[in-house]
ZADRENGU-29877 format. One line per 8 residues: their letters; for each residue x, y negated, z of C-alpha. Coordinates in steps of 0.001 Angstrom, whole numbers, plus 524288, in hexadecimal, padded with zeros to 5 digits. Each point is the difference from the previous one (the first is absolute). Layout:
N
A = X/Y/Z | ...
This chain:
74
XXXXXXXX = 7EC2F/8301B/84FBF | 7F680/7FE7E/7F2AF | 802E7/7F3EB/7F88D | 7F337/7F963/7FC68 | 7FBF1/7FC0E/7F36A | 8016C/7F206/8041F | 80F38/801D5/803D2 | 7FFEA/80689/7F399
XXXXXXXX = 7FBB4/7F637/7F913 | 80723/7F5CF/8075F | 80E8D/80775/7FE0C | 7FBA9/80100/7F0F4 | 7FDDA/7F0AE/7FEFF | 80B67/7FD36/80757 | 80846/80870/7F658 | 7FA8B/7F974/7F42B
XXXXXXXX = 801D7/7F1B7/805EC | 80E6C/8047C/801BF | 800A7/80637/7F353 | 7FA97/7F5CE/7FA2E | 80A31/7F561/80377 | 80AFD/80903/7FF30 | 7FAE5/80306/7EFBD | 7FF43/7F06F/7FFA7
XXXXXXXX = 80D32/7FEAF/803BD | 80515/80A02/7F854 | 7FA8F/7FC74/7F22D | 804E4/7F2D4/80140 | 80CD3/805CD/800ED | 7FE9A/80AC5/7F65F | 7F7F2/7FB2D/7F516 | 80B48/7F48A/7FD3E
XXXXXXXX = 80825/80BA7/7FEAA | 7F87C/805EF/7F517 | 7FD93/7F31F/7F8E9 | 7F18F/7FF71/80706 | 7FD1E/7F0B3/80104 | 7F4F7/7FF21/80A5B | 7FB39/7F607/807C6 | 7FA9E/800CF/80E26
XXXXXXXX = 7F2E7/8005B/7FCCA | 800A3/80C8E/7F69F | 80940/8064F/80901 | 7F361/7FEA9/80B40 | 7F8F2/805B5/7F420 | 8062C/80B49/7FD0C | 8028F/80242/80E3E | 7F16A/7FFD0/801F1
XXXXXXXX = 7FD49/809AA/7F62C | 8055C/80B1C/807AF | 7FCA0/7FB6F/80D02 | 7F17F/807A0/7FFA4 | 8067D/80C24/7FBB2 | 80A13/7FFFB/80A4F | 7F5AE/7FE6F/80A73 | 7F81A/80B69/7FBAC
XXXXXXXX = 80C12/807B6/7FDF1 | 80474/7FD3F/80FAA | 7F378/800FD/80577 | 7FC0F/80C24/7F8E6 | 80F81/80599/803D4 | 7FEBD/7FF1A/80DF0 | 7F22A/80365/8005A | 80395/80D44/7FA0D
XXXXXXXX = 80B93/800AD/8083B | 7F90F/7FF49/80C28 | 7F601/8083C/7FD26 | 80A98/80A52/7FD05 | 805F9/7FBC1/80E62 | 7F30C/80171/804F1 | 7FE14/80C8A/7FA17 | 80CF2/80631/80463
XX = 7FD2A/7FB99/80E99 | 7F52C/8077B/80113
């Protein structure tokens, strides 16, 4: 079955949201360890700045990958 662009879309969002929180997590862990003093607020910040670029990057990804699925079905 074809994924849609929608589902596409969709799975892409959900990864960022995940990836998102998971990055949050993880710099206030890391950055203490490197002698990175951040508080919440720049931590959202910086977290933010990759979140467009990871959504284009997964929605672009699986939209090539199924069109090479698609193309090797037929």
């Amino acid at each position: 079955m074809k994924q849609t662009r929608i589902m596409s879309l969709i799975e892409a969002t959900a990864n960022v949201v995940v990836g998102y929180v998971l990055a949050i997590a993880t710099q206030i862990v890391v950055f203490p360890w490197f002698g990175i003093e951040t508080g919440l607020a720049e931590h959202l910040t910086i977290g933010l700045a990759f979140v467009g670029a990871s959504l284009v990057r997964g929605y672009a990804l699986r939209r090539l990958f199924e069109a090479i699925r698609m193309r090797n079905s037929e």
